[in-house]
Residue, then its C-alpha position, 0 to 999 in steps of 0.5 A: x121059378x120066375x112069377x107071372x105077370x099077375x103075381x107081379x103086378x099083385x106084389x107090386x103094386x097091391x101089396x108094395x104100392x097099397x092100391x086096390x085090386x081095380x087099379x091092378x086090373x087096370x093096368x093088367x088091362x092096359x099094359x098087357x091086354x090081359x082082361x083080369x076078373x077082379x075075383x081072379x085076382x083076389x083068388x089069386x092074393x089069397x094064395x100069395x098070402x097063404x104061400x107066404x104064411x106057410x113058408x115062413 
């Protein structure tokens, strides 16, 4: 199954690149157009990262 945009850019560039949740709301913003809450993104990170815990 194929990751949606925000996943994406979560992995990319929080996880991969070390930046903070601000610049990935930026870029959702102006790539995209989507208007990402920062609280919805950390939501979302905390499931990442508990999805991954219990896979591996």
């Amino acid at each position: 199954m194929e990751k949606d945009l925000i996943t994406q850019a979560l992995q990319t560039i929080h996880l991969q690149n070390g930046k903070d949740l601000k610049e990935v709301s930026q870029y959702l913003n102006m790539k995209y157009r989507i208007d990402a809450d920062l609280l919805v993104l950390q939501t979302r990170l905390k499931k990442m990262i508990l999805e991954e815990k219990a896979v591996a």
